[in-house]
N, C-alpha and C positions, 0 to 999 in steps of 0.2 A: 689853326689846328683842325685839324679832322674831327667827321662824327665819331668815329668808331674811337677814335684815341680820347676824346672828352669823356666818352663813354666807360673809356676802360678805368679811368682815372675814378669815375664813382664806383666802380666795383673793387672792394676791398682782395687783396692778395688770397687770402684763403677763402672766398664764396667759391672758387672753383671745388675747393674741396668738399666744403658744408652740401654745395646744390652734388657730390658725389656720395657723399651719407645718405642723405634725405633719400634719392633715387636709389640707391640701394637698399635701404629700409623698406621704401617701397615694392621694392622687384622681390625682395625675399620675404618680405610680410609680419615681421618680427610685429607682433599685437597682432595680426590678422585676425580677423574672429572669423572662425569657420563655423559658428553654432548660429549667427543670426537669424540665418535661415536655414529650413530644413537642409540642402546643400542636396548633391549626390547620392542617392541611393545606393548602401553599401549593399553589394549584390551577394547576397549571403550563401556559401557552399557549405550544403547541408545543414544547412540553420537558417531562419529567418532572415530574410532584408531588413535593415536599419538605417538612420540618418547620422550624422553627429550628431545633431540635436536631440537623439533620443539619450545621449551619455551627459548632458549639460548638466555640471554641477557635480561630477565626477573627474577626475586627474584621468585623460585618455594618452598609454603609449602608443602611439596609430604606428607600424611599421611593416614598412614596404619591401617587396621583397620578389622573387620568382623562380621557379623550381629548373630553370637554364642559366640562373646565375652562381660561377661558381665562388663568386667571395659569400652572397647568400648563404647558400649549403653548407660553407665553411662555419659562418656563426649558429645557423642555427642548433646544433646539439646545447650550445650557452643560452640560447634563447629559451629553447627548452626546458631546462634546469632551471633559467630564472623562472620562467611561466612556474611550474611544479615546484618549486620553492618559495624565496624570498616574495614573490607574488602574492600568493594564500594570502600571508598576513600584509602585504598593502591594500591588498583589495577589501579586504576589514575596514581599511582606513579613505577608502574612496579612490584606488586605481583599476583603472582598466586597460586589459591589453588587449588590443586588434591587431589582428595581422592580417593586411592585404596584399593578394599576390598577382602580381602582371603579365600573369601569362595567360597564352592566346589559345588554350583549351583544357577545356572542364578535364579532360582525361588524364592530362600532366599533373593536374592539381590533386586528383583521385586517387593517381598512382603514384603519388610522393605523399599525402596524407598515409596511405596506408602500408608504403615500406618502410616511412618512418614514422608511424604510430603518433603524429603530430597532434596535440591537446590544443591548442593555443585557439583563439576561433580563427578564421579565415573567411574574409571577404573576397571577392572577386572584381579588380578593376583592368578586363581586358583589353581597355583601347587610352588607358592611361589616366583619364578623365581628373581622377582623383587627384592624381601624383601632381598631375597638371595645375590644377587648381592649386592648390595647395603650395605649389611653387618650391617644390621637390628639384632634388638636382640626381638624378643616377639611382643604382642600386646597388645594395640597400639601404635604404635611408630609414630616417624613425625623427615621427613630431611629436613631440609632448604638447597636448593641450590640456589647457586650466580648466579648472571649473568654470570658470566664466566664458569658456568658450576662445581662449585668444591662445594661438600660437605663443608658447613661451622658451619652444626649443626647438631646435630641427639638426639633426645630429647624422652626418653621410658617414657612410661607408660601416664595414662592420666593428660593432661593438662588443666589449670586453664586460656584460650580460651579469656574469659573476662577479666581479670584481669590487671591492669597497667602494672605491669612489662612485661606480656607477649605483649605488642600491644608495648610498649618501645621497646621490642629486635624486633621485627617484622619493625618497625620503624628503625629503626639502618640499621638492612640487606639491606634495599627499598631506605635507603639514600646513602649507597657506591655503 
């Protein structure tokens, strides 16, 4: 008998699958801790620069986003409403919501801040850096990180903002 057939014989039927979990846990980060270290400097339009780690020990909605994406533009009026509503009273309870936007000049972000009168804060992550890290997939995406700093959600494409179920899970994260 061969090497490679002895060999297969000690590998049980499903490690192909288990070593397909594990590698995927890993490639998308689920626990990641993005607060261990200061990380990426969140490049602040019109506000202060920040780290995660300046939020650690707060529930952070980090959501990504860009003022040429049109599923983006679509959610945000929902995004907005949640910020100016059901927000106020999480953030009592220890949520934070960032919005980082990917686009490639200060001017698009300027002139979309003030057509749509956008409240929410806005960081700037023009060459990706974040999104990268963080092991985002497309836009818009949105990560929920714990207080402890670990990746406990990462949610693509746009989100239904208003919606029960979504201020429920929002609710859950702000209560652990």
């Amino acid at each position: 008998m061969a090497l490679w057939q002895r060999l297969t014989l000690l590998i049980p039927a499903h490690a192909p699958l288990a070593a397909g979990l594990l590698l995927g846990m890993l490639w998308f980060g689920i626990g990641q801790s993005v607060a261990a270290s200061p990380g990426p400097v969140l490049a602040g339009f019109e506000r202060p620069d920040a780290t995660l780690a300046d939020y650690r020990g707060r529930v952070v909605l980090l959501h990504f986003w860009a003022s040429w994406c049109a599923p983006c533009l679509r959610e945000i009026p929902a995004l907005e409403a949640f910020y100016d509503g059901p927000y106020r009273e999480l953030s009592e309870r220890g949520l934070v919501v960032l919005t980082v936007t990917n686009d490639f000049r200060v001017g698009d972000v300027r002139r979309f801040q003030s057509e749509r009168k956008f409240s929410a804060p806005i960081f700037l992550d023009m060459l990706g850096t974040l999104h990268d890290e963080m092991k985002m997939i497309g836009l818009p995406a949105t990560a929920v990180i714990g207080r402890d700093g670990q990746i406990v959600k990462r949610l693509y494409g746009p989100q239904d903002w208003e919606s029960p179920a979504f201020r429920a899970m929002m609710e859950t994260y702000v209560a652990n």
